[in-house]
VOTI-455315 format. One line per field, with one value per residue (C-alpha): residue number from 1; residue in three letters; z, y, x. Coordinates in pm, 1 decimal. Each point is the difference from the previous one (the first is absolute). Example, Ala and Ser with C-alpha at 12.3 -4.5 7.8 and 13.67 -1.06 7.14 Angstrom:
<lovos>
pos = 1:2
code = ALA:SER
z = 780.0:-66.0
y = -450.0:344.0
x = 1230.0:137.0
</lovos>
This chain:
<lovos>
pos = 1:2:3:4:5:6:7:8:9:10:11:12:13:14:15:16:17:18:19:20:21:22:23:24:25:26:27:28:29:30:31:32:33:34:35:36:37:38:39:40:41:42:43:44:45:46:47:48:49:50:51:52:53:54:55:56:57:58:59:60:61:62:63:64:65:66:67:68:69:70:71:72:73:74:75:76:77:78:79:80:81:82:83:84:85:86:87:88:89:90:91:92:93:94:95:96:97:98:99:100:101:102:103:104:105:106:107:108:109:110:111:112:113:114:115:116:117:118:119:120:121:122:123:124:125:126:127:128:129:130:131:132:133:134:135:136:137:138:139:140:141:142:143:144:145:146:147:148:149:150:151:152:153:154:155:156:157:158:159:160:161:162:163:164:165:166:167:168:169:170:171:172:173:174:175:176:177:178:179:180:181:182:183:184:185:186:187:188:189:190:191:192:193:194:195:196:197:198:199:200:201:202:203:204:205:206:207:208:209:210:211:212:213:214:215:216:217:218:219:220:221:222:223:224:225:226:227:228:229:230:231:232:233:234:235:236:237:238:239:240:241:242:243:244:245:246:247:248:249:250:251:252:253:254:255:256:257:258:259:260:261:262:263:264:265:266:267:268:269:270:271:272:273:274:275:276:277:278:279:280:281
code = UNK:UNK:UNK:UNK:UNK:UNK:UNK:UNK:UNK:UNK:UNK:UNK:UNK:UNK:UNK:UNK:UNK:UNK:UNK:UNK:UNK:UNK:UNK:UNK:UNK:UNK:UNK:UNK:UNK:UNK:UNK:UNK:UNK:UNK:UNK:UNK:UNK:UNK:UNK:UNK:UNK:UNK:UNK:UNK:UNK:UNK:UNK:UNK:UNK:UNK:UNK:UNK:UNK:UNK:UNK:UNK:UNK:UNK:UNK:UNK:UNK:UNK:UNK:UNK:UNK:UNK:UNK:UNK:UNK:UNK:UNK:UNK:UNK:UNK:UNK:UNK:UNK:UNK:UNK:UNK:UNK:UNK:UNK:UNK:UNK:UNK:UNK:UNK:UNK:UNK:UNK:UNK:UNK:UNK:UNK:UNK:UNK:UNK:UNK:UNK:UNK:UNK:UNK:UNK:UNK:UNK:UNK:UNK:UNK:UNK:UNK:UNK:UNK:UNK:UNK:UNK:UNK:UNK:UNK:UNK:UNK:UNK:UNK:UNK:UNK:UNK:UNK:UNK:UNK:UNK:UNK:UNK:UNK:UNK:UNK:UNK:UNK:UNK:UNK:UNK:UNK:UNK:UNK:UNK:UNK:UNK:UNK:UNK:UNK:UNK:UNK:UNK:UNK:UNK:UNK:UNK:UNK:UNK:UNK:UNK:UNK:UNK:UNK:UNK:UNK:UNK:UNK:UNK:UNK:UNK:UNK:UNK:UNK:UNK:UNK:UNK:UNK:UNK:UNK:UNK:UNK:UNK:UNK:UNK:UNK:UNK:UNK:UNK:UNK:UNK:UNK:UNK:UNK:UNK:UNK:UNK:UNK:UNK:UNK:UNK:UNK:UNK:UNK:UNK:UNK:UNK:UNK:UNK:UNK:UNK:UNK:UNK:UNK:UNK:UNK:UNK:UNK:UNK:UNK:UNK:UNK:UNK:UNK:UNK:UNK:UNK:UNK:UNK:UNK:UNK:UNK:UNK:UNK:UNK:UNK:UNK:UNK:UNK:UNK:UNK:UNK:UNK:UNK:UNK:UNK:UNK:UNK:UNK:UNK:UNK:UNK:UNK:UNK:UNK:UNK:UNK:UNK:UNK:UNK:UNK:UNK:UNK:UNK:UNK:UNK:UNK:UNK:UNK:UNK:UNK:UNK:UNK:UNK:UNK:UNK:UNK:UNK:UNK:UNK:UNK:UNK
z = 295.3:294.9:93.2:94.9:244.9:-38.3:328.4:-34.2:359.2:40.7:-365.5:165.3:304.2:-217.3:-200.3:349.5:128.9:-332.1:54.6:364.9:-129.3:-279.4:250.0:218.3:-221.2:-102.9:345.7:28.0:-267.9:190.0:-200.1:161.3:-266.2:91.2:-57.3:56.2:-16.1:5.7:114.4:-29.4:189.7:246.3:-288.8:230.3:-270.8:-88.9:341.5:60.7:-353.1:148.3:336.7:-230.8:-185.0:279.2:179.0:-382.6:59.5:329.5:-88.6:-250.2:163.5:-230.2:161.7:-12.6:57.9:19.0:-113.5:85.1:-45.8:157.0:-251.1:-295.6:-335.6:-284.7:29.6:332.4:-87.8:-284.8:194.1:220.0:-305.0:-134.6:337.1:0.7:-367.8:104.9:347.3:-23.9:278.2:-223.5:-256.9:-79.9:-14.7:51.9:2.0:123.2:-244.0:11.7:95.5:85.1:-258.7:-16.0:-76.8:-391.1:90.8:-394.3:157.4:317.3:-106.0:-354.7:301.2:105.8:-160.9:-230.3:140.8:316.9:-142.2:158.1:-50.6:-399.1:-34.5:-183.6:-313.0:-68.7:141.6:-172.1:-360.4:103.9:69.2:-350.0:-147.2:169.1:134.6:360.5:278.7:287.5:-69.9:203.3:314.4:-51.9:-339.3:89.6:241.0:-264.0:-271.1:243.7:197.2:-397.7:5.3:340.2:-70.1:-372.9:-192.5:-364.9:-98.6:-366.9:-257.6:294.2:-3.4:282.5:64.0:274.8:105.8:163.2:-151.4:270.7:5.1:317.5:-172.5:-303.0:-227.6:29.7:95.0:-358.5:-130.2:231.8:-127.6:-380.9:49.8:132.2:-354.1:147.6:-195.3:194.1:11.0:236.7:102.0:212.4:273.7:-240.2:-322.8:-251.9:60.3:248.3:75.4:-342.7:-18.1:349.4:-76.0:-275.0:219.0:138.3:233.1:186.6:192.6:172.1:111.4:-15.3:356.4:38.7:265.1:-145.5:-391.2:-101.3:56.8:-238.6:-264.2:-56.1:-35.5:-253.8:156.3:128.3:-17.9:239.5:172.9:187.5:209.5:67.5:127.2:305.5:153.0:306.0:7.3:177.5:320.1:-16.0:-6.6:-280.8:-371.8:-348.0:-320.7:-63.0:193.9:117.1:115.5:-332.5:-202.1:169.4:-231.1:-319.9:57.3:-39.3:189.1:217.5:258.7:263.9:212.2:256.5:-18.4:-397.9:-230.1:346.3:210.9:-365.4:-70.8:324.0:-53.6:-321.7:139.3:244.2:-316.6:-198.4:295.9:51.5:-417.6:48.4:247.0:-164.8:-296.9:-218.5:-123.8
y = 370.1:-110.3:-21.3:-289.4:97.2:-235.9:-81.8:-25.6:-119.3:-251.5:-123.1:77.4:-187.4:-322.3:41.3:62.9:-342.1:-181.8:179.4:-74.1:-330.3:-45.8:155.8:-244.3:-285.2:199.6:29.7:-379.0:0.9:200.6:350.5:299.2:256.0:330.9:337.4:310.4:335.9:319.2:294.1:387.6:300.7:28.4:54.7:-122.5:-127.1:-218.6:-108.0:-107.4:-177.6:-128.7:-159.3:-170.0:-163.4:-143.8:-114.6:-184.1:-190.4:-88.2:-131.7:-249.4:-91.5:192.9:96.7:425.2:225.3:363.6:199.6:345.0:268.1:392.0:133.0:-182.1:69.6:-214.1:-180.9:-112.4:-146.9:-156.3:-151.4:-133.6:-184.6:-123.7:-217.0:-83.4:-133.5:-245.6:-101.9:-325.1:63.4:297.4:-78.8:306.6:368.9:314.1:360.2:219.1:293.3:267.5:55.1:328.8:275.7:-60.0:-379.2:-153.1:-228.0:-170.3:-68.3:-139.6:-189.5:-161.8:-76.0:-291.8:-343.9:-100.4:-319.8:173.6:321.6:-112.1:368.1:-67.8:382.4:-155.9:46.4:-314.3:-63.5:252.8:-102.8:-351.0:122.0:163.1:-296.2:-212.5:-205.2:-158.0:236.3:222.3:234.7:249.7:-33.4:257.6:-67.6:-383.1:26.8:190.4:-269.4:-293.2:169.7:-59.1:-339.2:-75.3:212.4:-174.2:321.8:-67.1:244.5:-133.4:223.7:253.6:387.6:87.0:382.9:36.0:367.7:-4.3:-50.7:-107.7:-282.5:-164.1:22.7:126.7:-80.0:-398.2:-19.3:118.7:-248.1:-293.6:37.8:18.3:-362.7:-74.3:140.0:265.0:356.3:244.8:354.2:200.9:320.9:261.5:246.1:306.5:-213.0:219.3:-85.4:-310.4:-78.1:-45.0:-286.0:-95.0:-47.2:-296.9:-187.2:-361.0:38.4:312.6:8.9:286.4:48.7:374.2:91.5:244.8:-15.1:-7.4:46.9:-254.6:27.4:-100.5:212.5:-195.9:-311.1:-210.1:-179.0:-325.5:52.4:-142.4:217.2:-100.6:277.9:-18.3:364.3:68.2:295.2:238.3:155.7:337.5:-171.8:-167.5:-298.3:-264.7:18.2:-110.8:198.0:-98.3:138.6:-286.0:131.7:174.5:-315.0:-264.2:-68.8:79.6:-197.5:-430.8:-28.3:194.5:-46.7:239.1:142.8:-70.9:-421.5:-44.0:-15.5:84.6:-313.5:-184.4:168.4:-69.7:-367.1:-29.1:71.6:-294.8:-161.6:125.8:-90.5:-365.8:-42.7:107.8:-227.9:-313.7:96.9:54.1:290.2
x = -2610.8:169.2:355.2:167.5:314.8:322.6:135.4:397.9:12.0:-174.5:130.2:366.7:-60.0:-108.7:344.3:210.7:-117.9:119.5:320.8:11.7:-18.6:210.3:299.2:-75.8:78.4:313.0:115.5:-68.2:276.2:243.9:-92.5:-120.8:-126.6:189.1:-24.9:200.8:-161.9:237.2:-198.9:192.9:-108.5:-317.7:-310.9:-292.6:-180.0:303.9:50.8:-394.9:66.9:309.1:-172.5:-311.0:261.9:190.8:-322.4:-129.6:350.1:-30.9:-365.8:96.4:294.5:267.8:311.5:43.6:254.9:-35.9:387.9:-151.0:261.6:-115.2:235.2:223.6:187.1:-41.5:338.5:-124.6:-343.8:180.7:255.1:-320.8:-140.1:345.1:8.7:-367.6:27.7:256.1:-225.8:-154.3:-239.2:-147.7:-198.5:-132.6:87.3:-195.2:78.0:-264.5:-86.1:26.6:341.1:146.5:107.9:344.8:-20.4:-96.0:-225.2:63.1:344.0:-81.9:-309.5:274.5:226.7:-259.4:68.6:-255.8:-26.7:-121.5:-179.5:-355.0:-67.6:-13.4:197.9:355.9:29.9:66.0:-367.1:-155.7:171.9:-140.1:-321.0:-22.8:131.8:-317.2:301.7:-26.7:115.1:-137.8:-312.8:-13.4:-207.9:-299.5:-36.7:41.3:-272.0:-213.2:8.0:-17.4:-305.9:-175.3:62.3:-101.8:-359.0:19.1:-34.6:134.3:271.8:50.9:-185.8:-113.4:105.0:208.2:94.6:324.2:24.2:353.3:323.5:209.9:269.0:-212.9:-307.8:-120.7:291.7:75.0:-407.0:-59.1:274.1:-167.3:-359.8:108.2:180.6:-345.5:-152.1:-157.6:-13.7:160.0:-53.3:280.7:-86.4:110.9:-214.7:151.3:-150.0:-183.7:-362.2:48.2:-348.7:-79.9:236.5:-87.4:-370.3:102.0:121.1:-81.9:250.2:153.1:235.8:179.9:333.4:-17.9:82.3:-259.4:-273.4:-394.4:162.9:-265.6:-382.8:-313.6:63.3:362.9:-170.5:-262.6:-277.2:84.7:372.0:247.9:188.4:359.3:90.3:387.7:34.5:177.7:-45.4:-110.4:-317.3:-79.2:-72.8:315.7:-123.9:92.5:-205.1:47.1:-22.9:-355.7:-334.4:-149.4:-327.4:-50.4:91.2:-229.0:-310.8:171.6:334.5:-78.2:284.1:252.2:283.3:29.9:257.9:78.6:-80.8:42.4:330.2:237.1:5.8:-0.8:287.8:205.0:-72.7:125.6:313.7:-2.9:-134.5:356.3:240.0:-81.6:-26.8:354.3:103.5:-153.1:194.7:-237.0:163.9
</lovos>
């Protein structure tokens, strides 16, 4: 069997130029899709996620602005999106995670208004989510379920197993894929007897943040595999939680890391800020 390698790039770059587009006919209308990203602390891997962001915006044409603070308390990053909630320039709001120790990130993340949450983390968002109510999905598990449609692989009737639970990822990606009528399995890496579940399904995909967690064994023949793992392997060097080597020729279909979910991801968030300033939300 071989294995057929899904190219979030190049299917990125074809959804950057219909942004780059649409904003163009927006600015022809006088709007300029804006967004604000507050950034705490120097975490290099949240500055280098930072910079792609910035650069996706300055591809399609969206106005960004980077509110990077070395060192803040909550009342001041709250303040911050108080005044950006009430900017009509900005029409969408992100705060970088993680954020330092000290800080609830529930209470600076509830501070954003819904209305510009392109980050899908409010509750409001999330209650709308679960409610299969219109609102914003958030981005990696946006990417995930619109990557399917673009490669038309049916989700309705198919077993999907998550291993993750976070509030990025695993959670409202388990909530997206049952609106679609998929059945949903949600697992964890610490899951009694994982691979067992693992091996039923059509569709795996793992969040589990662990470098090389999934090879062959993990898998049934044929499966597709969505790798949305971030992590650092022992060379330092970027990798996702599945072993792609020892995957290929029993995996139908995979995406790797670098080049798969990532860039997909990043443009869904260009994809959130200008549905927020057309007003469709």
């Amino acid at each position: 069997m071989s294995t057929r390698i899904i190219d979030g790039t190049k299917i990125s770059n074809e959804w950057r130029l219909e942004l780059k587009a649409r904003v163009r006919k927006l600015k022809q209308r006088g709007i300029t899709p804006g967004l604000a990203i507050i950034l705490v602390g120097d975490n290099p891997a949240s500055r280098s996620f930072v910079r792609l962001k910035e650069k996706a915006c300055s591809d399609v044409g969206i106005h960004s602005e980077l509110h990077h603070f070395e060192s803040a308390d909550q009342d001041q990053l709250v303040g911050l999106i108080d005044q950006l909630n009430t900017a009509g320039h900005i029409h969408g709001i992100l705060v970088q995670l993680p954020l330092p120790g000290h800080i609830d990130p529930a209470s600076v993340v509830g501070a954003v208004s819904p209305t510009k949450d392109i980050d899908g983390l409010h509750p409001l968002s999330i209650g709308r989510l679960a409610t299969a109510q219109e609102t914003f999905h958030p981005c990696a598990p946006l990417a995930i379920t619109k990557m399917l449609q673009h490669e038309k692989i049916p989700i309705a009737g198919r077993h999907v197993v998550i291993i993750g639970k976070s509030n990025l990822i695993g959670k409202p990606l388990g909530t997206m894929l049952v609106n679609r009528d998929a059945t949903v399995t949600q697992c964890q890496s610490i899951t009694e007897d994982l691979f067992s579940l693992t091996r039923q399904a059509d569709i795996l995909i793992s969040a589990a943040g662990k470098a090389g967690f999934i090879g062959r064994e993990a898998i049934k023949p044929g499966a597709l595999v969505i790798d949305a793992g971030m992590n650092r392997g022992e060379d330092g060097g970027v990798c996702g939680d599945v072993d792609a080597d020892d995957v290929m020729g029993r995996a139908g279909l995979l995406t790797p890391v670098p080049g798969g979910i990532g860039p997909l991801t990043i443009t869904m968030l260009l994809h959130n800020t200008v549905k927020s300033a057309t007003g469709m939300f």
